[in-house]
VEXMIPA-357515 format. One record per atom (N, C-alpha, C, O): residue in one letter; x, y, z. Coordinates in steps of 0.02 Angstrom, whole numbers, padded with zeros to 5 digits, always signed. Example, Ala and Ser with C-alpha at 12.3 -4.5 7.8 and 13.67 -1.06 7.14 Angstrom:
<sites>
A+00660-00284+00390 A+00615-00225+00390 A+00660-00165+00390 A+00712-00166+00423 S+00642-00112+00354 S+00684-00053+00357 S+00645+00002+00394 S+00670+00057+00402 
</sites>
This chain:
<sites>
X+05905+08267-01672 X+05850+08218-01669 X+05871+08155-01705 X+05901+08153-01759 X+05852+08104-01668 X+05855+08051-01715 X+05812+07998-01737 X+05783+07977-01686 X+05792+07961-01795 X+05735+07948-01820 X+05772+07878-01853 X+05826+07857-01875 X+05714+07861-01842 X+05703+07775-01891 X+05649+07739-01925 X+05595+07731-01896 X+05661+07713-01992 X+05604+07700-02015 X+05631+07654-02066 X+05685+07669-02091 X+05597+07593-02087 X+05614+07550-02128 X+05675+07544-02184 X+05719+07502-02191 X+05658+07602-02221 X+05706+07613-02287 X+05772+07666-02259 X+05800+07705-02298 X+05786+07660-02204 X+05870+07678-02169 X+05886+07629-02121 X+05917+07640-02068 X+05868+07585-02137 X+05894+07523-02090 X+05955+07499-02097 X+05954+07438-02103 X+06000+07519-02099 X+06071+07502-02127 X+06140+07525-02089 X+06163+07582-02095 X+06157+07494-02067 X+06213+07505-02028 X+06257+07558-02027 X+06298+07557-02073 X+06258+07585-02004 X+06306+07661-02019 X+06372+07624-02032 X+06386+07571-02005 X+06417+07664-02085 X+06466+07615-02088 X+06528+07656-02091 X+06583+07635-02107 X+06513+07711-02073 X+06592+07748-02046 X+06637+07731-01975 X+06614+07705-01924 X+06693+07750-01983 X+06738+07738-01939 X+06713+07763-01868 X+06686+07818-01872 X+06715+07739-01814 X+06688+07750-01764 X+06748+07814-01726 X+06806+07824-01744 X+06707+07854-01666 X+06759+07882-01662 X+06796+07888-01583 X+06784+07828-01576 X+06816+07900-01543 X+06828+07892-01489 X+06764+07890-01425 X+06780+07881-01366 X+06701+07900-01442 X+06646+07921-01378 X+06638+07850-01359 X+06643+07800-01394 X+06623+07857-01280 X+06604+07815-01245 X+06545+07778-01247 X+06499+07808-01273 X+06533+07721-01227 X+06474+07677-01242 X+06441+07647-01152 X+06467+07606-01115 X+06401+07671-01145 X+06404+07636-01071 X+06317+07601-01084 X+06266+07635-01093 X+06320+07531-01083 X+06248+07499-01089 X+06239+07478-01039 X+06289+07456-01010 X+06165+07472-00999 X+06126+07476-00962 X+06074+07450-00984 X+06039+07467-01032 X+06065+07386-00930 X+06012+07310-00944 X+05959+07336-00901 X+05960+07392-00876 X+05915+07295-00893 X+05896+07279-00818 X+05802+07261-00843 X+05784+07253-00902 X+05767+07258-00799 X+05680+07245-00814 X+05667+07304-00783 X+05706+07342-00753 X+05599+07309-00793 X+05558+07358-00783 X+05560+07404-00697 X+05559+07368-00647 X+05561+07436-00693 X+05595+07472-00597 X+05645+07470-00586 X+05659+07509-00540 X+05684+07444-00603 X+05753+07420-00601 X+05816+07490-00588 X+05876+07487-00572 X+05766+07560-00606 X+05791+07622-00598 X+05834+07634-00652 X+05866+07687-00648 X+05849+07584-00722 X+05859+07616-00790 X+05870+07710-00822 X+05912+07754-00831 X+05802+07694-00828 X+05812+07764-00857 X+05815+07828-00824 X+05821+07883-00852 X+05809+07817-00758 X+05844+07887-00701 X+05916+07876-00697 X+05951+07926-00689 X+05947+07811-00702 X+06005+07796-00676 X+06047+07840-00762 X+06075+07894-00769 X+06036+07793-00801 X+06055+07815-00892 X+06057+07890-00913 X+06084+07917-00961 X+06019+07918-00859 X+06002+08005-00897 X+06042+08032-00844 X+06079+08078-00863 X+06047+08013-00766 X+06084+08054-00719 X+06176+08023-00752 X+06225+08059-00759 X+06174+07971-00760 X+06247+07962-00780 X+06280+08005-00849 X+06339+08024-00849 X+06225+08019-00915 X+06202+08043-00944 X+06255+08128-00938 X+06301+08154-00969 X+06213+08144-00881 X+06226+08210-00871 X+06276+08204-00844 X+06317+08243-00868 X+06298+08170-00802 X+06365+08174-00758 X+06425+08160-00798 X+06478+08155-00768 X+06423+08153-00855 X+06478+08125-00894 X+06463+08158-00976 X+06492+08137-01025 X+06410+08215-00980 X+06411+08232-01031 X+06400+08204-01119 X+06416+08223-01176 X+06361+08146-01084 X+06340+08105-01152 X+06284+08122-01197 X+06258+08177-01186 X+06257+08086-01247 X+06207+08070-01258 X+06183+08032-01228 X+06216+08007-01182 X+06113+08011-01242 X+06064+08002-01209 X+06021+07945-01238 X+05985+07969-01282 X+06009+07870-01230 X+05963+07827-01273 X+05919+07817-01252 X+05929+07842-01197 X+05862+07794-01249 X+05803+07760-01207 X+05786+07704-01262 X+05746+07721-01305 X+05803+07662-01263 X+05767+07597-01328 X+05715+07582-01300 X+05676+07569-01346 X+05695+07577-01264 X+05617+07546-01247 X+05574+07597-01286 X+05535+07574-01328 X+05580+07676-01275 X+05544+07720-01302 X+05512+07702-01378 X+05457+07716-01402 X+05574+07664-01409 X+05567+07633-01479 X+05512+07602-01480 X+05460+07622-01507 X+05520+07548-01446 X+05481+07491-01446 X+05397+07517-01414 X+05346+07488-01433 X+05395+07562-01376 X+05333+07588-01352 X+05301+07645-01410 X+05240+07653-01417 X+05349+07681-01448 X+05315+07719-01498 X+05291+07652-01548 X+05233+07638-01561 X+05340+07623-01567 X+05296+07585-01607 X+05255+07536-01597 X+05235+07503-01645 X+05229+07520-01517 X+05175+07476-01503 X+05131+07554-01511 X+05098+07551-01562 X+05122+07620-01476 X+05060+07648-01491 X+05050+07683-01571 X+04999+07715-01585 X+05112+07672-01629 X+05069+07677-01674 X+05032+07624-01707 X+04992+07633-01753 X+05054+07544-01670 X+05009+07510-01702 X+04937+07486-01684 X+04894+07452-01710 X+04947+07528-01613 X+04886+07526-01571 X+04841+07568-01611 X+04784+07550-01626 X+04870+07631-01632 X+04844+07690-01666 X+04824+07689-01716 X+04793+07735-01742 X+04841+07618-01751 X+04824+07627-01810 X+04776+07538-01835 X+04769+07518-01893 X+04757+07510-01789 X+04743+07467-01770 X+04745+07400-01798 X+04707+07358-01822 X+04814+07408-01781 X+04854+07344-01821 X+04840+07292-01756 X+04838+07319-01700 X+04831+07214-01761 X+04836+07180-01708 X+04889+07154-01686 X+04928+07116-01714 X+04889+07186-01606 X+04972+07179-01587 X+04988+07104-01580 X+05047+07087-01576 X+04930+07051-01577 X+04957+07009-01564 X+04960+06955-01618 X+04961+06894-01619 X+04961+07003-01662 X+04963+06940-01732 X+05045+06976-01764 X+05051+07034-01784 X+05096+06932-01762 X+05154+06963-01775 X+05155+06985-01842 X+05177+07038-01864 X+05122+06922-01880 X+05133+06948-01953 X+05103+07004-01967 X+05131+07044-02004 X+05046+07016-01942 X+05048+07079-01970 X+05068+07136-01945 X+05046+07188-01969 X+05121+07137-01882 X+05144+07201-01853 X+05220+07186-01882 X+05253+07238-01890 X+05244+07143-01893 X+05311+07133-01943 X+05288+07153-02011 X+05336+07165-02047 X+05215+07161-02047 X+05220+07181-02085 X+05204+07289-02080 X+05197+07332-02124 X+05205+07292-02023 X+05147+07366-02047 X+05233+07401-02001 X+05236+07462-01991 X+05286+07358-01980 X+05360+07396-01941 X+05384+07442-01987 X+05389+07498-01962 X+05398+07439-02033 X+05447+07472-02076 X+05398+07556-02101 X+05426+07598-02136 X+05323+07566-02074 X+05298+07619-02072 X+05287+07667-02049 X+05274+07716-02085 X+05286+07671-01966 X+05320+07732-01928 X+05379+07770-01940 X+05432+07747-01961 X+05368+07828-01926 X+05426+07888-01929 X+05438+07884-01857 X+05401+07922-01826 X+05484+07846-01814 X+05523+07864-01756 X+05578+07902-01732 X+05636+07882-01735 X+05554+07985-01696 X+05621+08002-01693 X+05614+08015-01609 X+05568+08026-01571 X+05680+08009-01604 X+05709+08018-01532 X+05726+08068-01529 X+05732+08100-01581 X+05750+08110-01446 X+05809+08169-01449 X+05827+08126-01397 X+05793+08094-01358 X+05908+08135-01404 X+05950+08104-01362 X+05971+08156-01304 X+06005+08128-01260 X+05960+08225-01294 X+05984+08272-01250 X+05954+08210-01183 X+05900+08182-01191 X+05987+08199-01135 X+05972+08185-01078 X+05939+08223-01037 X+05916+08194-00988 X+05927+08287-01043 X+05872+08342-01006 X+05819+08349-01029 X+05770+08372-00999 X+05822+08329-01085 X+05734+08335-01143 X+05741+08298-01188 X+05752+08317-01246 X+05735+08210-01162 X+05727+08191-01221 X+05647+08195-01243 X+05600+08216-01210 X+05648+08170-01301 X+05588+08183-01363 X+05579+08104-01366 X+05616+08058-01347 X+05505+08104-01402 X+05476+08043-01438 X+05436+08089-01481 X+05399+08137-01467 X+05462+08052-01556 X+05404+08097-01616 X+05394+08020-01653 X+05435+07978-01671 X+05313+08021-01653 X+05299+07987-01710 X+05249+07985-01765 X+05190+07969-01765 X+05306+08015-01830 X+05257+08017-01873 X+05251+08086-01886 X+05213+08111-01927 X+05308+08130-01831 X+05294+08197-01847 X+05266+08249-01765 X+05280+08302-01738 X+05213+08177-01751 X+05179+08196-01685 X+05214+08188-01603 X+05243+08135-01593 X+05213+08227-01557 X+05235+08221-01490 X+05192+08140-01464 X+05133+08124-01462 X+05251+08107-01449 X+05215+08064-01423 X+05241+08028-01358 X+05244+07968-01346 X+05263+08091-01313 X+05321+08055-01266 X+05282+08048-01216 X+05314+08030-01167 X+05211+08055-01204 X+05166+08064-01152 X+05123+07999-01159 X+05110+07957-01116 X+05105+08002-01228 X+05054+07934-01256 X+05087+07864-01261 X+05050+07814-01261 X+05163+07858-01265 X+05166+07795-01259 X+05194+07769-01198 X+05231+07720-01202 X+05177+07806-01124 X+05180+07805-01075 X+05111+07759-01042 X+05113+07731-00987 X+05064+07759-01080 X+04988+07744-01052 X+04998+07666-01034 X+05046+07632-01051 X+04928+07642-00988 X+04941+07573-00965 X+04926+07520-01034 X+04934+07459-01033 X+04905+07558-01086 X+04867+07514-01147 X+04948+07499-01173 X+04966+07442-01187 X+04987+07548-01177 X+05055+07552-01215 X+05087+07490-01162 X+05109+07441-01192 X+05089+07489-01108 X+05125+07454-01070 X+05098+07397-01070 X+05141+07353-01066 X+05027+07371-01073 X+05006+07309-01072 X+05049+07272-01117 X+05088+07228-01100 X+05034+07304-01205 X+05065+07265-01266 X+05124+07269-01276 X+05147+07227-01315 X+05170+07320-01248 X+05235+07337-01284 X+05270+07275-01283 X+05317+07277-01322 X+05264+07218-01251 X+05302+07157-01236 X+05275+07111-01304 X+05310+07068-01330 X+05218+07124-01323 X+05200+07061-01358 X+05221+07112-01430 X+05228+07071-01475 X+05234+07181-01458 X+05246+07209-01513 X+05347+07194-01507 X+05377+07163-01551 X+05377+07220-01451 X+05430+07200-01470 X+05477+07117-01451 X+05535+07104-01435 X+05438+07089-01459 X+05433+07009-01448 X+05431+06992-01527 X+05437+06932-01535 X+05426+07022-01579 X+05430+07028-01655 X+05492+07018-01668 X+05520+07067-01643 X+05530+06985-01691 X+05586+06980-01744 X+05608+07036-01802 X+05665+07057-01812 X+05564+07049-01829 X+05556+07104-01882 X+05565+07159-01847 X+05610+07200-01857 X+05519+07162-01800 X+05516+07242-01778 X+05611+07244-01729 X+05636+07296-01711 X+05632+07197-01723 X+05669+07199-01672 X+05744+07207-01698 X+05788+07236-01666 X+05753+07177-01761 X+05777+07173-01809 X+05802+07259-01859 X+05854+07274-01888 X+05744+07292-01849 X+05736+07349-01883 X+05745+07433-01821 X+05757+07490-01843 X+05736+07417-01754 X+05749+07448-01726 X+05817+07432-01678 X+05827+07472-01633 X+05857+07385-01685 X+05913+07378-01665 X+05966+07395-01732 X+06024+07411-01720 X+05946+07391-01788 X+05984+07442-01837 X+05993+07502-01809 X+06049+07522-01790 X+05941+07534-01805 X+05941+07605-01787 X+05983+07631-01701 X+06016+07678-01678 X+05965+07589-01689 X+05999+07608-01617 X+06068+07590-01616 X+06105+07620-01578 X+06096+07533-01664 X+06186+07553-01682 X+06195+07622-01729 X+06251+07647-01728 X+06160+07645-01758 X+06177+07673-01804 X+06167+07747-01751 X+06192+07800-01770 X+06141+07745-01708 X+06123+07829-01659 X+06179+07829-01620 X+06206+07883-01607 X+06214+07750-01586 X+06265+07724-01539 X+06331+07758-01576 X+06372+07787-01540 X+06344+07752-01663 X+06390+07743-01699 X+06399+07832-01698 X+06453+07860-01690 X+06331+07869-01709 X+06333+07931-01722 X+06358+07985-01668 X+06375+08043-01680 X+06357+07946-01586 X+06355+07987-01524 X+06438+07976-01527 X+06476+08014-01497 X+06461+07920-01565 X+06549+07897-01541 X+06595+07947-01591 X+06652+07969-01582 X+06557+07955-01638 X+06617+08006-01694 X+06569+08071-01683 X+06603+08121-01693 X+06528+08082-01672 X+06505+08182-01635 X+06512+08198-01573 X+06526+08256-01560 X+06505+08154-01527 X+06499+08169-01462 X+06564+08145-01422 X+06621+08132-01441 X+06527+08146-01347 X+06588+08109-01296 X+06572+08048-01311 X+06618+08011-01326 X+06495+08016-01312 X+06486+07970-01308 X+06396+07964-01297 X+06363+08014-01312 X+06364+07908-01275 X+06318+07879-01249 X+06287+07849-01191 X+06325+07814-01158 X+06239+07853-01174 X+06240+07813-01131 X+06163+07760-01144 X+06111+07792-01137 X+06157+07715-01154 X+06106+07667-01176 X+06086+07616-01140 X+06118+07573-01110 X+05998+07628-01147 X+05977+07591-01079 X+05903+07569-01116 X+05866+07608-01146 X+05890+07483-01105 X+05845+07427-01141 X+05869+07364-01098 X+05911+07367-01054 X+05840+07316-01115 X+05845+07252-01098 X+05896+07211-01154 X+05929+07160-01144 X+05893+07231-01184 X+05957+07186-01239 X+06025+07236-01245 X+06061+07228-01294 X+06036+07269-01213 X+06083+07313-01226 X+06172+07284-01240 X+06216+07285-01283 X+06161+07262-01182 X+06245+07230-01173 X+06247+07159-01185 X+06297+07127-01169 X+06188+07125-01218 X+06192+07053-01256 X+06170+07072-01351 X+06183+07031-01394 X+06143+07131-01364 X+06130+07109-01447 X+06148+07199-01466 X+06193+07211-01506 X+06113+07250-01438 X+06142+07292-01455 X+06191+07324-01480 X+06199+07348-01536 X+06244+07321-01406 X+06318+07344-01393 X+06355+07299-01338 X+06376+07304-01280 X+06350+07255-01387 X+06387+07205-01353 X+06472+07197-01341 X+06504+07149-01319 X+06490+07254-01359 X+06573+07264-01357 X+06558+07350-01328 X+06598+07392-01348 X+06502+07374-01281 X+06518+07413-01252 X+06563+07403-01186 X+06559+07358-01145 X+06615+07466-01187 X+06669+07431-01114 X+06643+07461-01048 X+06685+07473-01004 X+06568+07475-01035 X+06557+07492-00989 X+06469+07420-00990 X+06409+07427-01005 X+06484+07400-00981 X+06403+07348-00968 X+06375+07360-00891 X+06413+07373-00844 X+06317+07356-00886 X+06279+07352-00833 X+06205+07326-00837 X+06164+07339-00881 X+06197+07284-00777 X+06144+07254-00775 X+06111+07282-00697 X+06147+07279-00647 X+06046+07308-00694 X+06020+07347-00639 X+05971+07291-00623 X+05944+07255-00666 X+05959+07287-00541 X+05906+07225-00524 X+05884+07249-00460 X+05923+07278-00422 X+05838+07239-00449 X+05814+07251-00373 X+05762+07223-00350 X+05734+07198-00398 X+05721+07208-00287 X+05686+07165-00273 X+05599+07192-00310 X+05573+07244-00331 X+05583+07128-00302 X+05511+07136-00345 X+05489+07180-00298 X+05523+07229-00314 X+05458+07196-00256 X+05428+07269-00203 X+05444+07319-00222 X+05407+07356-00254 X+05524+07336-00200 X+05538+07392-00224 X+05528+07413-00303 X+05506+07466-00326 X+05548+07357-00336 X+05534+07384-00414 X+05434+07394-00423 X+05425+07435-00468 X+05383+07374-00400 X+05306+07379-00392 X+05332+07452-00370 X+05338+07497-00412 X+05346+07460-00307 X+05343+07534-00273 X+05382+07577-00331 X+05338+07608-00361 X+05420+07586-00348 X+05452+07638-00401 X+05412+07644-00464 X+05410+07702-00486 X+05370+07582-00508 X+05343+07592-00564 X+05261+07602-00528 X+05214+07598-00567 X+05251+07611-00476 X+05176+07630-00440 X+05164+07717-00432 X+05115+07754-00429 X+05249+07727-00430 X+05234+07809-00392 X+05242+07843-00473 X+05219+07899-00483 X+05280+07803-00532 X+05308+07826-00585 X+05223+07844-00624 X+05203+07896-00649 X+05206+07813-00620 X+05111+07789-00649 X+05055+07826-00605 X+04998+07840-00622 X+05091+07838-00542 X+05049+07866-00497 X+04981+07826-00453 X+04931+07853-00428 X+05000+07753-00456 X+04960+07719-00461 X+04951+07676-00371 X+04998+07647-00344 X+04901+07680-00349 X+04902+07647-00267 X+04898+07586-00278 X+04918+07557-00228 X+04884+07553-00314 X+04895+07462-00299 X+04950+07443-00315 X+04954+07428-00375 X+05010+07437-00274 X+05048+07426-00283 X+05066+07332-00303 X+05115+07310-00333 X+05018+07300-00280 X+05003+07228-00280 X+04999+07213-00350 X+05029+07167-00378 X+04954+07263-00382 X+04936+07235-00462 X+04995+07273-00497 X+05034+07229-00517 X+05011+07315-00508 X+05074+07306-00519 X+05137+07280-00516 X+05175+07291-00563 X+05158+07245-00465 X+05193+07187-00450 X+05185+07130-00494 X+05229+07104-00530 X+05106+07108-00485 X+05086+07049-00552 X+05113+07080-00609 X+05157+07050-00640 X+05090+07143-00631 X+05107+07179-00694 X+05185+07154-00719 X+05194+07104-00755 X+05240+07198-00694 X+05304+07172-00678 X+05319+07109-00694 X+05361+07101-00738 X+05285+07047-00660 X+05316+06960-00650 X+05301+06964-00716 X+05350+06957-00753 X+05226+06979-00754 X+05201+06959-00809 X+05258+06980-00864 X+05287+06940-00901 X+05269+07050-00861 X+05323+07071-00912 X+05399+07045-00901 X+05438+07046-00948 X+05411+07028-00855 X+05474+06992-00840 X+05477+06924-00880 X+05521+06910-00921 X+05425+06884-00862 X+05422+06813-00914 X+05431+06820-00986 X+05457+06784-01028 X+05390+06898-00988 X+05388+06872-01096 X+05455+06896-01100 X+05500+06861-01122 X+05463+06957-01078 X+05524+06990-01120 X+05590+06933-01101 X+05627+06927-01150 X+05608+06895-01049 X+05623+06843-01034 X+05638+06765-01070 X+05684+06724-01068 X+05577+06770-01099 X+05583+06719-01125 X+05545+06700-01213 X+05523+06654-01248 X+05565+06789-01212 X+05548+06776-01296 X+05608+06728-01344 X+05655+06693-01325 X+05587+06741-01399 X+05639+06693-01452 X+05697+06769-01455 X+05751+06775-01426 X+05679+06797-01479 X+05702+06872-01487 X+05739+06925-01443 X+05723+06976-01412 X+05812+06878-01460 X+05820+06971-01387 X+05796+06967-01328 X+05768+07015-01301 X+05806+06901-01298 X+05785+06891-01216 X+05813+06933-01168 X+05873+06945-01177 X+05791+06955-01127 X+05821+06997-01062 X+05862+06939-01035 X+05840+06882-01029 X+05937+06964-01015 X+05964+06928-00987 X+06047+06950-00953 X+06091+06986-00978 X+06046+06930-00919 X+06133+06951-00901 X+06184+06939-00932 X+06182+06878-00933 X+06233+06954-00961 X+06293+06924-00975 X+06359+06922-00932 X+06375+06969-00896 X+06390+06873-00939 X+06438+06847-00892 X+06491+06902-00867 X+06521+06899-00814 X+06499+06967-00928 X+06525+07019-00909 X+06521+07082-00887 X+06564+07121-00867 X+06450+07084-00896 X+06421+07143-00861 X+06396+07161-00774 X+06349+07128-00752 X+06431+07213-00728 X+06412+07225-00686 X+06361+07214-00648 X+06327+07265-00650 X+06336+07173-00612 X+06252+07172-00586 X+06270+07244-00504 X+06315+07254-00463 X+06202+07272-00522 X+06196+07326-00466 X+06141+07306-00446 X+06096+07300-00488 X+06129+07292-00385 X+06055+07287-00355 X+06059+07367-00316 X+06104+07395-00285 X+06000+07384-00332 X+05976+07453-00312 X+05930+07452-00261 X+05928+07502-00225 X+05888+07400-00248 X+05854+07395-00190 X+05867+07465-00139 X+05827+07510-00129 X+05942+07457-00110 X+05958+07499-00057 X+06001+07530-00064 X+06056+07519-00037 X+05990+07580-00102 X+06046+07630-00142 X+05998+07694-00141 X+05937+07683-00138 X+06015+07743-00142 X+05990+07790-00168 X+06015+07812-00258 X+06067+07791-00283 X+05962+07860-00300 X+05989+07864-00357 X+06044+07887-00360 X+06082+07851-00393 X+06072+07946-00333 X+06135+07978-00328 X+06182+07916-00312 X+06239+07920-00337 X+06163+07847-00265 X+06227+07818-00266 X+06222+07756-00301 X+06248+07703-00282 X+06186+07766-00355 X+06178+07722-00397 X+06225+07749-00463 X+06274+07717-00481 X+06200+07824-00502 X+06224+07846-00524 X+06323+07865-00517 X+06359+07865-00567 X+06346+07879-00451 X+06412+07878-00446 X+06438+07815-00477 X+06468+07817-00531 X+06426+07743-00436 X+06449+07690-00453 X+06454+07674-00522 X+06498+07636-00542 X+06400+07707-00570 X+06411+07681-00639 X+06461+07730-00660 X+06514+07713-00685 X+06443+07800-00650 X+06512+07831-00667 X+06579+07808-00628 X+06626+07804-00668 X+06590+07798-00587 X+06638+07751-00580 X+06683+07724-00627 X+06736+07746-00651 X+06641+07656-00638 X+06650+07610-00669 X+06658+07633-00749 X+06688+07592-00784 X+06633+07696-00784 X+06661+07716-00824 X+06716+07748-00821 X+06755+07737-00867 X+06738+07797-00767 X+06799+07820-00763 X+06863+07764-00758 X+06921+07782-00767 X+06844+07697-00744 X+06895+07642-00753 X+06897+07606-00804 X+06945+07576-00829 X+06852+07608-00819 X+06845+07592-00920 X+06893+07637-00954 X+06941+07615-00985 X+06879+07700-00949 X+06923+07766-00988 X+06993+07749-00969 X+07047+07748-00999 X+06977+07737-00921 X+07085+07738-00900 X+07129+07670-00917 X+07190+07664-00918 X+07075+07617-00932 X+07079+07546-00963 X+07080+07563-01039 X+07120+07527-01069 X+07048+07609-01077 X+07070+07596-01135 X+07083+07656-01163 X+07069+07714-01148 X+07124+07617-01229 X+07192+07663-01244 X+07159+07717-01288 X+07111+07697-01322 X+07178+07786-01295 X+07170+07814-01349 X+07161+07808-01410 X+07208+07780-01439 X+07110+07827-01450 X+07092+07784-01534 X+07135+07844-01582 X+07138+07838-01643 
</sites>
């Protein structure tokens, strides 16, 4: 399991060890975290979800009724959740605080705010510690990682040698986060989508964005299975590109 909370915010600072790093961008439908967990498995990694971060700690501040949209005080109340993850790619976990919460910060209340809680500096600041330090832990125990957010391959792991950026058309991405939600308006979800595309977009903080070196995959017309090969792929030519540590 792995966990984060204010007073371990600190960079892991051991020698890294040979595991793989494969980061994975993209916005919301974009097929992220099916693509991250099937590659995941196909290559025997660990397992990240960073958004999960950022959604446990928008519903404990929902939970605890901090106002999400006053930063100062959700930069001040960050450093108080107990966030832990499980990285198994077959079961991952969300605990916060102790409590299961991999169901609750799934809800549309969690999804409305999660943009305006991790649009925080502080909070963003304090959970990108933690996610080098889980990145650092999967490279000297494991094969490796596989890590999937919107800042991944620009602030994260930005010297991961596998980058990817996932994109697909606004429809298809409505239709995939409609059936994910279970939800028939596929229309208002679409708005949903544009809306979260702008902030996370064009926050000060950790903007969603491409970098000049990372892969773009449009998935539109792919199936997952041949979404998933191509990134393994592209890791199996990474591995044979670099040298033994």
């Amino acid at each position: 399991m792995e966990s984060t909370r204010g007073e371990v915010a600190t960079v892991n600072a051991r020698g890294h060890g040979g595991g793989i790093v494969i980061a994975i961008d993209g916005p919301s439908g974009s097929g992220k975290s099916s693509t991250a967990k099937g590659v995941a498995r196909a290559r025997e990694l660990r397992y990240l979800d960073t958004g999960a971060m950022y959604r446990a700690m928008t519903w404990w501040m929902l939970h605890h009724q901090v106002d999400v949209n006053d930063a100062a005080a959700v930069a001040e109340a960050a450093s108080r959740p107990v966030i832990t993850l499980g990285t198994d790619p077959d079961a991952p976990t969300v605990q916060v605080d102790g409590v299961d919460a991999a169901q609750a910060i799934r809800t549309q209340e969690v999804t409305t705010n999660v943009s305006a809680v991790s649009a925080v500096p502080a909070v963003r600041e304090l959970l990108v510690t933690r996610q080098r330090q889980i990145i650092d832990e999967a490279r000297d125990e494991a094969a490796g990682i596989v890590v999937e957010g919107r800042d991944i391959t620009t602030v994260v792991a930005p010297d991961a040698p596998v980058k990817i950026f996932l994109t697909a058309s606004a429809e298809m991405r409505a239709q995939r986060r409609s059936r994910e939600v279970r939800s028939s308006d596929v229309a208002a979800t679409q708005a949903d989508l544009a809306r979260r595309d702008q902030l996370d977009s064009s926050r000060a903080a950790s903007p969603l964005t491409q970098t000049a070196d990372a892969t773009e995959l449009d998935t539109t017309g792919l199936s997952l299975d041949e979404v998933i090969a191509l990134v393994v792929k592209l890791a199996d030519e990474a591995g044979a590109r670099t040298p033994a540590l």
